[in-house]
C-alpha positions in Angstrom: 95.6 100.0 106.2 92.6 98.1 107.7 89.3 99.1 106.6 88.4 100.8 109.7 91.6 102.9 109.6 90.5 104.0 106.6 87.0 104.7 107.3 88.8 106.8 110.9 90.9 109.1 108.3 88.1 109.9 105.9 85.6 110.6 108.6 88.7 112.6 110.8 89.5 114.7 107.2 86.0 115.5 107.0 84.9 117.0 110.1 88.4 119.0 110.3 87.6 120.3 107.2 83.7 121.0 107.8 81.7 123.8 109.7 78.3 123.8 111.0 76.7 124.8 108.6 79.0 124.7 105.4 80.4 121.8 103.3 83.3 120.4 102.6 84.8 123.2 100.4 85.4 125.5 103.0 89.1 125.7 102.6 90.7 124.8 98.7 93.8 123.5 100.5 92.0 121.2 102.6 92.7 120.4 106.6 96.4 120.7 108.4 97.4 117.8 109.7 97.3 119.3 113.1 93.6 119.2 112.2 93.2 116.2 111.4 95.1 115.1 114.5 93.0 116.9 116.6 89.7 115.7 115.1 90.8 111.9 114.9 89.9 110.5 118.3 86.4 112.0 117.6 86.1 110.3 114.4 87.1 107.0 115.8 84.8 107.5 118.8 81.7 108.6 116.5 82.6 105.4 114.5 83.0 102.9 117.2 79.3 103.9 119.2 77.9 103.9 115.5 79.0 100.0 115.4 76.8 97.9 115.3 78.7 95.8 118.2 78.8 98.8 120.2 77.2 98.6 123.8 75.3 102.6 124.6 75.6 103.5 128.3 72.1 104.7 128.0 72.5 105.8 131.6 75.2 108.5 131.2 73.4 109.5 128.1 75.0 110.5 124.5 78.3 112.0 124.4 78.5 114.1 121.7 76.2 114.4 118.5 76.8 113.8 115.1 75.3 116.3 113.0 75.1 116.2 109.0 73.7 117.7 105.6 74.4 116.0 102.7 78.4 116.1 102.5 78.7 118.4 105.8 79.5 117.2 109.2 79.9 118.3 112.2 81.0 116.9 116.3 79.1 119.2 118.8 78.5 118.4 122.4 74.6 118.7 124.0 74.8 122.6 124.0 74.9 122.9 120.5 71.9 120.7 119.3 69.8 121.5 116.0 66.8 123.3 116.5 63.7 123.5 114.2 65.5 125.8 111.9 68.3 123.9 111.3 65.9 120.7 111.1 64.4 122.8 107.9 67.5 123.8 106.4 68.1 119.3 106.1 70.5 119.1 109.2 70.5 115.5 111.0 72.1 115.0 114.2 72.9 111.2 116.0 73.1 110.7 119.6 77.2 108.9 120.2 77.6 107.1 123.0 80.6 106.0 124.7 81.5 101.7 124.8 80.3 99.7 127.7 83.2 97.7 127.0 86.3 99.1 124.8 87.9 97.0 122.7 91.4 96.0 124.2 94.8 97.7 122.3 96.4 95.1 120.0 99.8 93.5 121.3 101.6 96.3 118.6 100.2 98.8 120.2 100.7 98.5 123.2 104.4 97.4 122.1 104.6 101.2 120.9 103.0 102.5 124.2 105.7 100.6 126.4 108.5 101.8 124.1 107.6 105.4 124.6 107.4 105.1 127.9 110.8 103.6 127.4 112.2 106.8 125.5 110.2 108.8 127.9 111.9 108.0 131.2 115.6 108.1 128.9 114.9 112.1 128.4 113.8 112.4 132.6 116.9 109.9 133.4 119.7 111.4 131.2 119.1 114.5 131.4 118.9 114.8 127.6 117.5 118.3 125.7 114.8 117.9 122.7 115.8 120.6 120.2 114.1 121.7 116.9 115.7 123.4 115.1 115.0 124.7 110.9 117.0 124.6 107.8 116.0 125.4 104.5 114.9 123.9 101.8 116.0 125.5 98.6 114.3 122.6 96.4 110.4 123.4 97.7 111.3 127.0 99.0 109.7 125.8 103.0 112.2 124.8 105.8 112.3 121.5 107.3 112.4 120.6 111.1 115.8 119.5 112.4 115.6 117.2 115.9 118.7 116.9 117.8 118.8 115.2 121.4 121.6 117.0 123.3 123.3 115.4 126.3 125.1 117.3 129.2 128.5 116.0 130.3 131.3 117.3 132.9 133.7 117.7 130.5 134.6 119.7 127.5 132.7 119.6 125.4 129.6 120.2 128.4 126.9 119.4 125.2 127.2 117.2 122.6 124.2 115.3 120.0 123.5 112.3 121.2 120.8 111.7 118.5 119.5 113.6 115.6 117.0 113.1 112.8 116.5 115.5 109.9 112.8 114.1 108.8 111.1 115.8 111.9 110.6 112.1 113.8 111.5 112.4 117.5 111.2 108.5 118.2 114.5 107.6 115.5 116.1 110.7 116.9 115.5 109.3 120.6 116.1 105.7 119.5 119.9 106.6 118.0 120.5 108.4 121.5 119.6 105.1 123.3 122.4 103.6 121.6 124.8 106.3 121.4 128.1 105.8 122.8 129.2 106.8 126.4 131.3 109.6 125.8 130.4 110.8 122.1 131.9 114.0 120.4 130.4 117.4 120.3 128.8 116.4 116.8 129.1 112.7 115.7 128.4 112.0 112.4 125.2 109.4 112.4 125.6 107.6 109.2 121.8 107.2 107.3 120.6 103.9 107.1 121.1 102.4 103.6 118.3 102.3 101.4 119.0 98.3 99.9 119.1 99.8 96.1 122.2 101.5 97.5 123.4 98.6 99.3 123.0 96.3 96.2 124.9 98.9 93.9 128.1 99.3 96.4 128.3 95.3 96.5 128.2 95.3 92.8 131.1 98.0 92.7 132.9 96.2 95.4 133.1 92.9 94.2 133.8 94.3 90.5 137.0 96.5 91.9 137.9 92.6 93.6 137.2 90.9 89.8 139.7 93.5 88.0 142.6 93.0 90.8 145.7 90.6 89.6 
């Protein structure tokens, strides 16, 4: 992870997890990751306008504020400044401004942006349901989040999985229906990749049952 990835998920952890006007203790378990999702693209916009290569639009004027007190942040928009009291109590706020110029996306990411686009238009031009389903999980006592892509057909069976993926990522689950077959059964069996420990030790077994052959 690049330093300024890492400086994004600290600074997005933190203002998930901070109130105006508390610190960062406010919850013992710490932020959801829904949270942290959600407060992300602040954090990477507060860092970028507090580059030091950052261009202000001074004309538009700050787009949010940055407000802290000692380990306590907070994002607020104009309607929430500090006033004197807050001022007193050793709150700080900093004017963010948006980039005169963004950065361009790397050739990766916009790799990823055309490939979901890609997966995208499969679910509009097949037809194709998302469904999450849950099963449980007896080892951690919580239930984990089953993704099946379901495609319609004129014949018996009418639905059958075109793609599925048990560790709640909808891009393999969409990426094994891309490749599925035309006419699949109601519920193919998708074998899991091989981890290559597992590969190594069935190559070992195989050529050892070869060996002991007369």
């Amino acid at each position: 992870m690049k330093i300024e990835d890492t400086a994004i998920e600290k600074l997005a952890r933190t203002m998930a997890n901070a109130k105006l006007g508390e610190g960062d203790s406010v919850r013992c378990e710490g932020p959801t990751e829904f949270e942290i999702n959600q407060a992300r693209p602040w954090a990477r916009r507060a860092l970028a306008s507090l580059s030091p290569a950052a261009t202000p639009v001074s004309e538009a004027g700050p787009v949010a504020y940055l407000q802290t007190n000692g380990g306590a942040r907070a994002l607020v928009d104009a309607s929430r400044r500090l006033d004197d009291e807050d001022r007193a109590l050793g709150w700080t706020e900093t004017p963010l401004y948006t980039l005169a110029k963004p950065s361009p996306a790397g050739g990766d990411e916009i790799a990823r942006w055309k490939r979901d686009s890609e997966l995208l238009s499969a679910i509009q031009d097949e037809c194709w349901d998302v469904r999450f389903t849950n099963s449980p999980n007896a080892d951690a006592g919580d239930y984990n989040v089953n993704i099946e892509i379901v495609g319609h057909f004129m014949a018996d069976p009418q639905e059958r999985v075109v793609g599925e993926n048990y560790n709640e990522n909808l891009r393999a689950a969409l990426e094994q229906a891309m490749t599925a077959e035309p006419y699949p059964p109601a519920r193919p069996i998708y074998e899991e990749p091989d981890e290559p420990e597992d590969a190594a030790i069935l190559a070992a077994i195989d050529t050892g049952q070869k060996e002991s052959q007369p």
